[in-house]
C-alpha positions, 0 to 999 in steps of 0.5 A: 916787067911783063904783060899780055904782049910779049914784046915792049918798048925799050927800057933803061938799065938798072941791074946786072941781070934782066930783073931790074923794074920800069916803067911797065906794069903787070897785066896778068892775072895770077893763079893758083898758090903751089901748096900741096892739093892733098893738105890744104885745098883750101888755099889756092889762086895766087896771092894778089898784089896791087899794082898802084900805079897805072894798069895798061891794056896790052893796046897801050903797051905796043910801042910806036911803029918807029920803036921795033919790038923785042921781048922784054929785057926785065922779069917784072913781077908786079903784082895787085892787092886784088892779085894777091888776094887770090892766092888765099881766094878759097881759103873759108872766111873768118875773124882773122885779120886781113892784110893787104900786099902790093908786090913791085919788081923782079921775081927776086922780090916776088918770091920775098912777097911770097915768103912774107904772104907765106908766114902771115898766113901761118900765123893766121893771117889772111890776105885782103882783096882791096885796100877796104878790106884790109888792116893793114897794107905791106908795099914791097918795093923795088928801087933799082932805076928812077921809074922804080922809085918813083913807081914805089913810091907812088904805091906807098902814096896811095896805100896810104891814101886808100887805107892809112896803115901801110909797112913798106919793105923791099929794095928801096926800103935802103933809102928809109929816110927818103921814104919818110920824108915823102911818106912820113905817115908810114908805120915801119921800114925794112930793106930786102928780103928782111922776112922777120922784121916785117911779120914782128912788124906787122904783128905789132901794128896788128896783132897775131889772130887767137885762133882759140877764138875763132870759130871759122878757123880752118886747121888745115893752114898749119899744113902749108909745105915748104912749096909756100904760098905762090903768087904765079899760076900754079904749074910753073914758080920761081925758086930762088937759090940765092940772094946778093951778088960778089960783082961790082958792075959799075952800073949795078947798086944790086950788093948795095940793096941785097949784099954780097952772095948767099947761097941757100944749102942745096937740101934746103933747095931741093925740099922745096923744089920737090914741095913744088913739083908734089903740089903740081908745078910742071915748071921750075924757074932757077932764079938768084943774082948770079946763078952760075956762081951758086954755092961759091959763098958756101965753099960747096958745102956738102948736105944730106938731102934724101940720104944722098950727099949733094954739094951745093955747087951749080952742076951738082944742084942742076944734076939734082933737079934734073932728077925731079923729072919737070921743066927746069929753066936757068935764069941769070947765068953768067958764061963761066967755063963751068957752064959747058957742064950743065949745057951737057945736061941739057943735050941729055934732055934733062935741064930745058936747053935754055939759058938767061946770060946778061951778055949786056954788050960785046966791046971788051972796052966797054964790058972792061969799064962796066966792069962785067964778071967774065968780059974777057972770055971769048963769048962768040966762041963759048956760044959755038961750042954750046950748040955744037954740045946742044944743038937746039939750045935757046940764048936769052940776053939783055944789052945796054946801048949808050954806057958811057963812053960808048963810040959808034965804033964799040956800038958797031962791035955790038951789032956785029956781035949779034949778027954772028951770034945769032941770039934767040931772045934779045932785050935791050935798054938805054943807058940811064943813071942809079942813083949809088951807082960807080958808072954816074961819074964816067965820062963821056956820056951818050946824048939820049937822041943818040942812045935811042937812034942806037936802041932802034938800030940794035931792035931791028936788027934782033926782030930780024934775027928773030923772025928768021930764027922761029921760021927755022921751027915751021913744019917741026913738032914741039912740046908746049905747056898751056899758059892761058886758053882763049875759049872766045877764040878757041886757043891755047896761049902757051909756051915751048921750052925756047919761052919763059913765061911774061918775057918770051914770046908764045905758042897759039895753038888753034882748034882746041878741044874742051880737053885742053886745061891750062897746066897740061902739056901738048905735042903740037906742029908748027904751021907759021911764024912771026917776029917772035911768036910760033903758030901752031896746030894740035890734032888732040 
Protein backbone atom coordinates (compact mmCIF):
# COMPACT_ATOMS: atom_id res chain seq x y z
CA UNK A 1 0.00 0.00 0.00
CA UNK A 2 2.40 2.58 -0.58
CA UNK A 3 2.31 6.49 -0.48
CA UNK A 4 4.47 9.68 -0.29
CA UNK A 5 5.68 8.82 3.10
CA UNK A 6 7.79 5.99 3.67
CA UNK A 7 6.49 4.81 6.55
CA UNK A 8 2.75 4.14 7.99
CA UNK A 9 0.65 3.10 10.62
CA UNK A 10 0.07 -0.31 11.37
CA UNK A 11 -2.21 -2.65 9.34
CA UNK A 12 -4.21 -6.09 9.61
CA UNK A 13 -2.82 -9.14 8.11
CA UNK A 14 -4.28 -10.59 5.25
CA UNK A 15 -1.73 -12.71 3.16
CA UNK A 16 1.21 -15.00 3.20
CA UNK A 17 3.45 -12.28 1.92
CA UNK A 18 3.76 -8.68 2.16
CA UNK A 19 1.21 -7.62 -0.73
CA UNK A 20 -2.00 -8.17 0.96
CA UNK A 21 -4.39 -4.59 0.71
CA UNK A 22 -5.47 -2.09 3.52
CA UNK A 23 -6.72 0.70 4.37
CA UNK A 24 -4.07 2.96 2.86
CA UNK A 25 -4.32 4.56 -0.44
CA UNK A 26 -1.82 5.01 -3.50
CA UNK A 27 -0.44 9.02 -3.41
CA UNK A 28 1.93 8.53 -6.43
CA UNK A 29 1.96 9.46 -9.48
CA UNK A 30 2.84 6.82 -12.02
CA UNK A 31 5.13 7.51 -15.25
CA UNK A 32 6.01 6.28 -18.12
CA UNK A 33 4.86 2.65 -19.69
CA UNK A 34 8.08 0.45 -20.31
CA UNK A 35 7.39 -0.30 -24.09
CA UNK A 36 10.41 -0.13 -26.53
CA UNK A 37 11.07 3.93 -27.08
CA UNK A 38 12.29 2.77 -30.73
CA UNK A 39 8.47 1.24 -31.70
CA UNK A 40 6.10 3.14 -30.04
CA UNK A 41 7.08 6.72 -28.74
CA UNK A 42 3.83 7.19 -28.61
CA UNK A 43 2.85 5.63 -25.81
CA UNK A 44 4.38 6.56 -22.73
CA UNK A 45 3.25 7.67 -19.02
CA UNK A 46 1.88 5.06 -17.02
CA UNK A 47 -1.71 3.67 -17.38
CA UNK A 48 -3.68 5.46 -14.62
CA UNK A 49 -6.02 3.91 -12.68
CA UNK A 50 -8.37 5.47 -10.17
CA UNK A 51 -8.23 4.89 -6.82
CA UNK A 52 -12.07 5.39 -5.71
CA UNK A 53 -11.81 5.56 -2.26
CA UNK A 54 -10.25 8.33 -0.14
CA UNK A 55 -6.79 10.18 -1.53
CA UNK A 56 -4.90 11.04 1.65
CA UNK A 57 -2.14 13.73 1.89
CA UNK A 58 1.02 12.05 3.12
CA UNK A 59 0.12 14.62 6.20
CA UNK A 60 -3.07 12.43 6.65
CA UNK A 61 -0.97 9.25 6.42
CA UNK A 62 1.47 9.88 9.55
CA UNK A 63 0.12 8.12 12.30
CA UNK A 64 -0.41 9.39 15.93
CA UNK A 65 2.82 9.87 18.09
CA UNK A 66 1.65 7.06 20.13
CA UNK A 67 1.87 4.72 16.80
CA UNK A 68 5.78 4.25 16.23
CA UNK A 69 6.56 4.44 12.47
CA UNK A 70 7.90 1.68 10.41
CA UNK A 71 8.09 1.09 6.56
CA UNK A 72 4.78 -0.37 5.09
CA UNK A 73 4.36 -4.26 5.52
CA UNK A 74 2.31 -4.35 1.99
CA UNK A 75 3.18 -3.59 -1.62
CA UNK A 76 -0.37 -1.65 -2.51
CA UNK A 77 -0.22 -0.80 -5.92
CA UNK A 78 -3.51 1.31 -6.06
CA UNK A 79 -3.73 3.07 -8.94
CA UNK A 80 -6.59 5.89 -10.54
CA UNK A 81 -8.64 6.31 -13.52
CA UNK A 82 -6.56 9.38 -14.27
CA UNK A 83 -3.08 7.39 -13.29
CA UNK A 84 -3.89 4.89 -15.37
CA UNK A 85 -4.80 6.97 -18.40
CA UNK A 86 -1.09 8.34 -18.42
CA UNK A 87 0.06 5.25 -19.60
CA UNK A 88 -1.35 6.06 -23.03
CA UNK A 89 -1.32 10.10 -22.33
CA UNK A 90 0.84 10.51 -25.55
CA UNK A 91 -0.60 8.09 -27.75
CA UNK A 92 -2.72 10.63 -30.85
CA UNK A 93 -6.26 11.12 -30.27
CA UNK A 94 -8.78 9.11 -32.29
CA UNK A 95 -12.37 7.53 -32.58
CA UNK A 96 -11.27 4.48 -30.57
CA UNK A 97 -13.34 3.83 -27.80
CA UNK A 98 -12.03 4.48 -24.43
CA UNK A 99 -11.90 2.35 -21.62
CA UNK A 100 -11.58 3.31 -17.92
CA UNK A 101 -9.27 1.23 -15.35
CA UNK A 102 -9.43 1.15 -11.46
CA UNK A 103 -6.50 -0.96 -10.27
CA UNK A 104 -6.82 -1.92 -6.43
CA UNK A 105 -4.04 -4.38 -4.35
CA UNK A 106 -0.70 -5.84 -4.66
CA UNK A 107 1.87 -5.58 -7.68
CA UNK A 108 0.59 -9.07 -8.25
CA UNK A 109 -3.00 -7.50 -9.49
CA UNK A 110 -1.02 -4.40 -10.72
CA UNK A 111 0.94 -6.42 -13.32
CA UNK A 112 -2.73 -8.44 -14.01
CA UNK A 113 -4.31 -4.60 -14.81
CA UNK A 114 -1.14 -4.28 -16.75
CA UNK A 115 -1.47 -7.08 -18.88
CA UNK A 116 -5.26 -6.19 -19.35
CA UNK A 117 -4.56 -2.40 -20.30
CA UNK A 118 -1.83 -4.24 -22.60
CA UNK A 119 -4.18 -6.22 -25.15
CA UNK A 120 -6.95 -3.60 -24.87
CA UNK A 121 -4.70 -1.67 -26.23
CA UNK A 122 -3.84 -4.19 -29.01
CA UNK A 123 -7.01 -4.57 -29.93
CA UNK A 124 -7.17 -0.94 -30.42
CA UNK A 125 -8.41 0.34 -27.56
CA UNK A 126 -7.63 3.45 -25.62
CA UNK A 127 -7.29 4.28 -22.02
CA UNK A 128 -9.74 6.97 -20.56
CA UNK A 129 -8.55 9.60 -18.00
CA UNK A 130 -11.77 10.05 -15.81
CA UNK A 131 -15.10 8.11 -15.75
CA UNK A 132 -16.78 10.96 -18.39
CA UNK A 133 -14.63 10.15 -20.78
CA UNK A 134 -14.92 6.60 -20.89
CA UNK A 135 -17.12 3.70 -22.33
CA UNK A 136 -16.81 1.41 -20.15
CA UNK A 137 -14.83 1.25 -16.54
CA UNK A 138 -12.78 -2.35 -15.54
CA UNK A 139 -12.44 -2.29 -11.56
CA UNK A 140 -9.86 -4.72 -10.72
CA UNK A 141 -10.24 -5.75 -7.46
CA UNK A 142 -8.45 -7.02 -4.57
CA UNK A 143 -10.13 -9.25 -1.65
CA UNK A 144 -7.58 -10.22 0.82
CA UNK A 145 -8.87 -8.64 4.49
CA UNK A 146 -12.32 -6.86 5.10
CA UNK A 147 -10.73 -3.11 4.57
CA UNK A 148 -10.13 -4.77 1.05
CA UNK A 149 -13.30 -5.74 0.41
CA UNK A 150 -15.04 -2.89 1.58
CA UNK A 151 -12.68 -0.65 -0.48
CA UNK A 152 -13.45 -2.83 -3.63
CA UNK A 153 -16.53 -2.55 -3.32
CA UNK A 154 -16.79 0.88 -2.93
CA UNK A 155 -14.77 1.54 -6.29
CA UNK A 156 -17.17 -0.58 -8.03
CA UNK A 157 -20.09 1.48 -6.26
CA UNK A 158 -18.98 4.85 -7.48
CA UNK A 159 -17.77 3.19 -11.14
CA UNK A 160 -21.20 2.79 -11.45
CA UNK A 161 -22.54 5.87 -10.11
CA UNK A 162 -19.94 8.20 -12.35
CA UNK A 163 -20.43 6.04 -15.52
CA UNK A 164 -22.84 2.88 -15.33
CA UNK A 165 -21.00 0.51 -17.18
CA UNK A 166 -18.29 -1.28 -15.27
CA UNK A 167 -16.58 -5.23 -15.56
CA UNK A 168 -15.17 -6.19 -12.39
CA UNK A 169 -12.49 -8.50 -11.92
CA UNK A 170 -9.51 -9.09 -9.74
CA UNK A 171 -9.50 -11.31 -6.29
CA UNK A 172 -12.77 -10.63 -5.14
CA UNK A 173 -14.08 -11.47 -8.42
CA UNK A 174 -14.47 -15.16 -6.36
CA UNK A 175 -17.33 -13.93 -4.30
CA UNK A 176 -19.16 -12.96 -7.69
CA UNK A 177 -22.62 -13.36 -5.72
CA UNK A 178 -21.47 -10.80 -3.16
CA UNK A 179 -20.89 -8.55 -5.64
CA UNK A 180 -24.11 -8.63 -7.46
CA UNK A 181 -26.15 -8.66 -4.56
CA UNK A 182 -24.59 -5.30 -3.63
CA UNK A 183 -23.92 -4.33 -7.17
CA UNK A 184 -26.37 -5.88 -9.29
CA UNK A 185 -26.27 -3.07 -11.98
CA UNK A 186 -22.56 -4.52 -13.12
CA UNK A 187 -21.95 -6.16 -16.42
CA UNK A 188 -19.51 -9.27 -15.97
CA UNK A 189 -17.47 -10.87 -13.31
CA UNK A 190 -14.09 -12.74 -13.37
CA UNK A 191 -11.90 -13.78 -10.76
CA UNK A 192 -7.77 -13.24 -10.77
CA UNK A 193 -5.56 -13.11 -13.43
CA UNK A 194 -8.70 -14.23 -15.90
CA UNK A 195 -6.99 -12.08 -18.94
CA UNK A 196 -9.37 -13.53 -21.66
CA UNK A 197 -12.34 -13.37 -20.02
CA UNK A 198 -12.34 -9.92 -19.11
CA UNK A 199 -11.00 -8.49 -23.16
CA UNK A 200 -14.28 -10.89 -24.53
CA UNK A 201 -15.98 -9.00 -21.88
CA UNK A 202 -15.29 -5.88 -22.51
CA UNK A 203 -15.49 -6.30 -26.40
CA UNK A 204 -18.92 -7.77 -25.93
CA UNK A 205 -20.25 -4.54 -23.90
CA UNK A 206 -18.12 -2.36 -26.29
CA UNK A 207 -17.03 -3.79 -29.49
CA UNK A 208 -13.65 -4.01 -30.87
CA UNK A 209 -12.64 -0.26 -32.97
CA UNK A 210 -12.39 -0.86 -37.06
CA UNK A 211 -9.17 0.67 -37.31
CA UNK A 212 -9.97 0.65 -41.36
CA UNK A 213 -12.45 3.50 -40.19
CA UNK A 214 -10.47 5.42 -38.56
CA UNK A 215 -8.59 7.81 -39.78
CA UNK A 216 -6.13 8.75 -36.55
CA UNK A 217 -4.98 5.57 -36.06
CA UNK A 218 -1.60 5.17 -35.24
CA UNK A 219 -0.05 1.71 -36.80
CA UNK A 220 2.78 1.87 -34.37
CA UNK A 221 0.38 0.33 -31.40
CA UNK A 222 0.91 -3.08 -33.15
CA UNK A 223 4.42 -2.64 -32.09
CA UNK A 224 3.97 -3.12 -28.57
CA UNK A 225 7.01 -5.99 -27.31
CA UNK A 226 6.32 -8.16 -24.88
CA UNK A 227 7.61 -5.29 -22.14
CA UNK A 228 3.81 -4.35 -22.21
CA UNK A 229 2.26 -1.42 -21.28
CA UNK A 230 3.44 -0.60 -17.43
CA UNK A 231 1.67 1.41 -14.81
CA UNK A 232 5.27 2.18 -12.66
CA UNK A 233 7.53 4.93 -13.44
CA UNK A 234 9.46 3.77 -16.52
CA UNK A 235 13.00 2.91 -14.96
CA UNK A 236 11.91 0.19 -12.71
CA UNK A 237 8.68 -2.84 -13.11
CA UNK A 238 7.39 -5.52 -11.46
CA UNK A 239 8.00 -9.00 -13.40
CA UNK A 240 5.94 -11.62 -12.33
CA UNK A 241 7.10 -15.20 -12.58
CA UNK A 242 4.65 -16.81 -11.05
CA UNK A 243 1.04 -16.82 -9.99
CA UNK A 244 -0.81 -19.09 -7.02
CA UNK A 245 0.89 -20.69 -4.02
CA UNK A 246 1.26 -24.72 -2.88
CA UNK A 247 1.19 -23.19 1.05
CA UNK A 248 -1.87 -23.68 3.37
CA UNK A 249 -1.09 -20.95 6.20
CA UNK A 250 -3.97 -20.99 8.25
CA UNK A 251 -4.42 -17.32 7.95
CA UNK A 252 -4.03 -16.93 4.00
CA UNK A 253 -7.03 -17.58 1.41
CA UNK A 254 -4.24 -16.63 -1.33
CA UNK A 255 -4.81 -20.57 -3.35
CA UNK A 256 -8.42 -20.09 -2.62
CA UNK A 257 -8.21 -16.51 -4.87
CA UNK A 258 -5.11 -17.32 -7.29
CA UNK A 259 -4.82 -21.43 -7.08
CA UNK A 260 -1.94 -23.54 -6.28
CA UNK A 261 1.67 -22.69 -7.93
CA UNK A 262 2.11 -21.77 -11.79
CA UNK A 263 5.40 -20.94 -12.77
CA UNK A 264 5.81 -19.27 -16.19
CA UNK A 265 8.86 -21.19 -18.41
CA UNK A 266 11.91 -19.19 -18.03
CA UNK A 267 12.47 -18.21 -21.86
CA UNK A 268 8.88 -16.81 -21.27
CA UNK A 269 10.31 -15.02 -18.33
CA UNK A 270 13.54 -13.57 -19.54
CA UNK A 271 11.98 -12.13 -23.08
CA UNK A 272 10.18 -10.28 -21.31
CA UNK A 273 12.59 -9.28 -18.91
CA UNK A 274 14.99 -8.50 -21.66
CA UNK A 275 11.87 -6.18 -23.35
CA UNK A 276 12.01 -4.23 -19.93
CA UNK A 277 15.58 -3.64 -19.93
CA UNK A 278 15.54 -2.71 -24.04
CA UNK A 279 12.64 -0.30 -23.34
CA UNK A 280 14.87 1.22 -20.42
CA UNK A 281 13.98 -0.14 -16.84
CA UNK A 282 17.18 -0.06 -14.91
CA UNK A 283 15.29 -1.89 -12.40
CA UNK A 284 13.75 -5.33 -12.28
CA UNK A 285 11.39 -6.08 -9.31
CA UNK A 286 10.97 -10.41 -9.29
CA UNK A 287 7.56 -10.83 -7.81
CA UNK A 288 5.13 -14.08 -7.44
CA UNK A 289 3.48 -15.83 -4.30
CA UNK A 290 6.23 -17.70 -3.20
CA UNK A 291 9.21 -16.93 -5.45
CA UNK A 292 11.93 -19.35 -4.04
CA UNK A 293 9.87 -22.23 -5.05
CA UNK A 294 9.71 -21.13 -8.68
CA UNK A 295 9.75 -23.63 -11.25
CA UNK A 296 8.76 -26.41 -8.69
CA UNK A 297 5.25 -26.99 -10.65
CA UNK A 298 7.05 -27.21 -13.71
CA UNK A 299 9.53 -30.11 -12.25
CA UNK A 300 12.35 -27.50 -13.84
CA UNK A 301 11.64 -27.84 -17.08
CA UNK A 302 14.42 -27.19 -19.44
CA UNK A 303 13.65 -24.16 -22.39
CA UNK A 304 15.75 -22.73 -25.03
CA UNK A 305 15.96 -19.04 -24.36
CA UNK A 306 18.69 -17.11 -26.93
CA UNK A 307 19.98 -20.75 -27.73
CA UNK A 308 20.87 -21.21 -24.57
CA UNK A 309 19.23 -24.01 -22.58
CA UNK A 310 17.79 -22.59 -19.03
CA UNK A 311 15.71 -24.63 -16.13
CA UNK A 312 13.10 -22.85 -14.95
CA UNK A 313 14.54 -23.20 -11.58
CA UNK A 314 14.93 -20.34 -8.92
CA UNK A 315 19.11 -19.92 -9.06
CA UNK A 316 18.98 -20.75 -12.91
CA UNK A 317 16.49 -17.64 -13.57
CA UNK A 318 18.35 -15.45 -11.11
CA UNK A 319 21.75 -16.43 -12.78
CA UNK A 320 19.77 -15.46 -16.17
CA UNK A 321 18.88 -12.12 -14.94
CA UNK A 322 22.08 -11.28 -13.36
CA UNK A 323 23.22 -11.52 -16.84
CA UNK A 324 21.08 -8.57 -17.97
CA UNK A 325 23.32 -6.50 -16.39
CA UNK A 326 20.15 -4.18 -14.26
CA UNK A 327 19.06 -3.74 -10.66
CA UNK A 328 17.12 -7.20 -9.93
CA UNK A 329 15.48 -7.10 -6.65
CA UNK A 330 13.92 -10.44 -5.03
CA UNK A 331 10.48 -9.85 -3.45
CA UNK A 332 8.68 -12.65 -1.33
CA UNK A 333 11.27 -15.41 -0.95
CA UNK A 334 10.74 -18.01 1.68
CA UNK A 335 14.04 -19.15 3.55
CA UNK A 336 14.69 -22.58 2.16
CA UNK A 337 18.33 -24.16 1.99
CA UNK A 338 18.43 -23.26 -1.68
CA UNK A 339 18.28 -19.45 -0.93
CA UNK A 340 22.25 -19.86 0.30
CA UNK A 341 22.92 -20.10 -3.49
CA UNK A 342 21.37 -16.86 -5.14
CA UNK A 343 22.86 -15.00 -1.73
CA UNK A 344 26.20 -16.16 -3.28
CA UNK A 345 25.13 -14.29 -6.59
CA UNK A 346 24.44 -11.52 -4.69
CA UNK A 347 28.28 -11.45 -2.92
CA UNK A 348 29.51 -11.36 -6.64
CA UNK A 349 27.55 -8.05 -7.13
CA UNK A 350 25.26 -9.22 -9.76
CA UNK A 351 21.47 -9.69 -7.95
CA UNK A 352 20.88 -6.47 -5.53
CA UNK A 353 21.98 -7.96 -1.78
CA UNK A 354 18.45 -7.89 -0.91
CA UNK A 355 15.81 -10.05 0.21
CA UNK A 356 11.72 -9.60 0.84
CA UNK A 357 11.14 -13.12 3.37
CA UNK A 358 7.79 -12.84 5.23
CA UNK A 359 9.26 -14.14 8.35
CA UNK A 360 5.79 -13.37 9.84
CA UNK A 361 6.88 -14.53 13.43
CA UNK A 362 9.84 -16.44 15.45
CA UNK A 363 7.73 -18.68 18.14
CA UNK A 364 8.02 -22.39 16.35
CA UNK A 365 4.36 -22.61 18.46
CA UNK A 366 3.00 -20.06 16.59
CA UNK A 367 4.83 -20.50 13.23
CA UNK A 368 3.64 -24.58 13.82
CA UNK A 369 -0.06 -23.31 13.81
CA UNK A 370 0.08 -20.63 11.12
CA UNK A 371 1.35 -23.50 9.49
CA UNK A 372 4.24 -21.65 7.68
CA UNK A 373 6.51 -23.45 4.99
CA UNK A 374 9.94 -23.41 6.48
CA UNK A 375 8.96 -22.99 10.47
CA UNK A 376 11.32 -25.26 11.66
CA UNK A 377 14.43 -24.02 10.06
CA UNK A 378 16.73 -22.26 12.42
CA UNK A 379 16.18 -18.77 10.62
CA UNK A 380 18.57 -16.97 13.41
CA UNK A 381 21.12 -19.03 11.97
CA UNK A 382 20.28 -18.99 7.98
CA UNK A 383 20.33 -14.90 8.59
CA UNK A 384 24.08 -15.29 10.10
CA UNK A 385 25.23 -17.52 7.62
CA UNK A 386 23.93 -14.87 4.40
CA UNK A 387 26.04 -12.06 5.92
CA UNK A 388 28.75 -13.76 6.66
CA UNK A 389 28.32 -15.10 2.18
CA UNK A 390 26.93 -11.39 1.88
CA UNK A 391 28.03 -8.85 4.19
CA UNK A 392 26.03 -5.69 3.14
CA UNK A 393 23.05 -8.01 2.19
CA UNK A 394 19.49 -6.05 3.14
CA UNK A 395 16.45 -8.19 5.14
CA UNK A 396 12.87 -7.14 4.56
CA UNK A 397 10.22 -8.82 6.51
CA UNK A 398 6.66 -8.58 7.92
CA UNK A 399 5.21 -9.90 11.31
CA UNK A 400 2.02 -10.58 12.49
CA UNK A 401 1.46 -9.95 16.46
CA UNK A 402 -1.99 -11.51 18.27
CA UNK A 403 -2.21 -14.86 15.79
CA UNK A 404 -4.29 -16.61 17.86
CA UNK A 405 -3.37 -18.30 20.62
CA UNK A 406 -0.31 -16.03 20.88
CA UNK A 407 0.93 -15.90 24.95
CA UNK A 408 3.10 -12.98 26.14
CA UNK A 409 5.70 -15.80 26.13
CA UNK A 410 5.60 -16.36 22.21
CA UNK A 411 5.43 -12.33 21.79
CA UNK A 412 8.32 -12.17 23.92
CA UNK A 413 10.07 -14.84 21.67
CA UNK A 414 9.35 -12.23 18.97
CA UNK A 415 11.05 -9.57 19.92
CA UNK A 416 14.08 -11.41 21.19
CA UNK A 417 14.20 -12.71 17.75
CA UNK A 418 14.45 -9.26 16.22
CA UNK A 419 17.12 -8.09 18.81
CA UNK A 420 19.21 -10.77 17.58
CA UNK A 421 18.38 -10.44 14.11
CA UNK A 422 18.78 -7.20 13.71
CA UNK A 423 16.49 -6.68 10.37
CA UNK A 424 16.79 -3.71 8.06
CA UNK A 425 13.09 -3.29 7.31
CA UNK A 426 10.48 -4.36 9.33
CA UNK A 427 6.47 -4.30 8.65
CA UNK A 428 4.11 -5.31 11.12
CA UNK A 429 0.40 -6.23 11.29
CA UNK A 430 -2.53 -7.02 13.91
CA UNK A 431 -3.97 -9.97 13.64
CA UNK A 432 -7.34 -10.06 11.82
CA UNK A 433 -9.94 -12.42 10.20
CA UNK A 434 -10.26 -13.43 6.16
CA UNK A 435 -13.09 -14.42 5.77
CA UNK A 436 -12.28 -18.29 4.25
CA UNK A 437 -9.68 -18.23 6.35
CA UNK A 438 -8.51 -22.42 8.44
CA UNK A 439 -7.09 -19.57 11.53
CA UNK A 440 -11.09 -17.73 12.17
CA UNK A 441 -11.68 -20.99 14.25
CA UNK A 442 -8.55 -21.17 16.42
CA UNK A 443 -8.95 -20.67 19.74
CA UNK A 444 -7.80 -18.38 22.22
CA UNK A 445 -7.98 -15.31 20.27
CA UNK A 446 -6.06 -11.91 21.18
CA UNK A 447 -8.16 -9.10 22.48
CA UNK A 448 -7.45 -6.07 20.13
CA UNK A 449 -6.11 -3.61 23.28
CA UNK A 450 -3.68 -6.51 23.46
CA UNK A 451 -2.68 -6.94 19.78
CA UNK A 452 -2.21 -2.98 19.55
CA UNK A 453 -0.11 -2.49 22.95
CA UNK A 454 2.16 -5.77 21.38
CA UNK A 455 2.12 -3.92 17.63
CA UNK A 456 3.45 -0.63 19.35
CA UNK A 457 6.22 -2.63 21.53
CA UNK A 458 7.42 -4.56 18.29
CA UNK A 459 7.67 -0.70 16.21
CA UNK A 460 9.67 0.57 18.59
CA UNK A 461 11.74 -1.81 19.14
CA UNK A 462 12.42 -2.12 15.05
CA UNK A 463 12.46 2.10 14.52
CA UNK A 464 15.52 1.56 17.05
CA UNK A 465 17.05 -1.05 15.21
CA UNK A 466 16.58 0.91 12.27
CA UNK A 467 18.08 4.05 13.34
CA UNK A 468 20.84 2.34 14.35
CA UNK A 469 21.15 0.51 11.33
CA UNK A 470 21.27 3.41 8.68
CA UNK A 471 23.52 5.33 11.09
CA UNK A 472 26.05 2.40 10.01
CA UNK A 473 26.09 4.06 6.40
CA UNK A 474 27.10 7.69 7.33
CA UNK A 475 30.13 8.89 6.05
CA UNK A 476 29.94 5.86 3.34
CA UNK A 477 29.26 6.11 -0.65
CA UNK A 478 26.37 4.54 -2.37
CA UNK A 479 24.96 4.07 -5.56
CA UNK A 480 21.20 5.50 -5.78
CA UNK A 481 18.52 5.66 -8.47
CA UNK A 482 16.62 9.05 -8.80
CA UNK A 483 12.77 8.24 -7.79
CA UNK A 484 11.48 11.77 -7.84
CA UNK A 485 13.29 15.36 -7.89
CA UNK A 486 11.87 18.05 -5.89
CA UNK A 487 13.06 21.20 -7.93
CA UNK A 488 11.32 23.44 -5.26
CA UNK A 489 13.83 21.99 -2.98
CA UNK A 490 16.54 21.07 -5.27
CA UNK A 491 16.36 17.29 -4.14
CA UNK A 492 16.57 14.27 -5.67
CA UNK A 493 14.18 11.66 -3.76
CA UNK A 494 15.83 8.39 -4.64
CA UNK A 495 16.49 4.83 -3.56
CA UNK A 496 19.99 2.66 -2.82
CA UNK A 497 19.99 -1.06 -3.43
CA UNK A 498 18.96 -1.46 0.53
CA UNK A 499 15.12 0.37 -0.61
CA UNK A 500 12.41 -1.12 -2.99
CA UNK A 501 10.32 1.38 -4.21
CA UNK A 502 6.55 2.81 -2.33
CA UNK A 503 7.60 0.58 0.69
CA UNK A 504 11.19 1.36 1.98
CA UNK A 505 12.51 4.36 2.81
CA UNK A 506 14.69 7.15 0.52
CA UNK A 507 17.99 8.81 -0.27
CA UNK A 508 17.52 12.86 -0.16
CA UNK A 509 20.14 14.00 -2.23
CA UNK A 510 20.76 17.71 -1.74
CA UNK A 511 22.04 20.48 -4.19
CA UNK A 512 21.28 18.82 -7.24
CA UNK A 513 22.20 20.19 -10.53
CA UNK A 514 19.52 20.48 -13.81
CA UNK A 515 21.79 17.52 -14.76
CA UNK A 516 20.13 15.08 -12.24
CA UNK A 517 16.93 13.22 -14.29
CA UNK A 518 14.69 10.75 -12.69
CA UNK A 519 15.79 7.47 -14.01
CA UNK A 520 19.90 7.93 -13.70
CA UNK A 521 21.86 6.86 -11.44
CA UNK A 522 24.22 8.93 -8.76
CA UNK A 523 27.43 8.03 -6.70
CA UNK A 524 26.41 9.89 -3.58
CA UNK A 525 28.04 10.26 0.30
CA UNK A 526 26.07 9.93 3.21
CA UNK A 527 26.11 13.00 5.32
CA UNK A 528 23.09 11.86 7.94
CA UNK A 529 20.42 9.60 9.14
CA UNK A 530 17.05 9.00 10.70
CA UNK A 531 14.93 6.18 11.74
CA UNK A 532 14.43 5.05 8.27
CA UNK A 533 15.80 7.44 5.78
CA UNK A 534 19.49 8.41 4.50
CA UNK A 535 20.75 12.14 3.87
CA UNK A 536 23.05 12.53 1.49
CA UNK A 537 25.38 14.88 -0.80
CA UNK A 538 26.27 14.67 -4.69
CA UNK A 539 29.29 16.42 -5.79
CA UNK A 540 28.03 15.95 -9.63
Amino acid sequence: MPNISTQSSGSTLSDDSPNSNSDLNLNTDASSADVSSKQIQTIKDTATVFNPAHSQTPQEQEPAPAQPYHHKANHNQNRSIAQSSDATADAPATSAPKIGFVSLGCPKALVDSERIITELSRDGYQVASDYDGAELVVVNTCGFIESAVQESLDAIGEAISKNGKVIVTGCLGKEAEKIREMHPAVLAVTGAHAYDEVITAVSQHVPKPNRSLDANYDPKIDLIDEAGIKLTPSHYAYLKISEGCNHRCTFCIIPSLRGDLASRPIDNVMTEALALKNAGVKELLIISQDTSAYGLDLKYKTSFWNGMPLKSKFYDLCQALNDLGIWVRLHYVYPYPHVDKVVELMSEKKLLPYLDIPFQHASHRILKAMKRPAHSENTLARIKAWREICPDIVIRSTFVVGFPGETEEDFQCLLDWLVEARLDRVGAFTYSEVEGAVANDLPDHVPEDVKQSRYERLMALQQDISAQKLQEKVGKTLTVLVDEIDHEENIAICRSYADAPEIDGHVYVDDITAKVKVGAFLTVTIDDASEYDLFASYQG
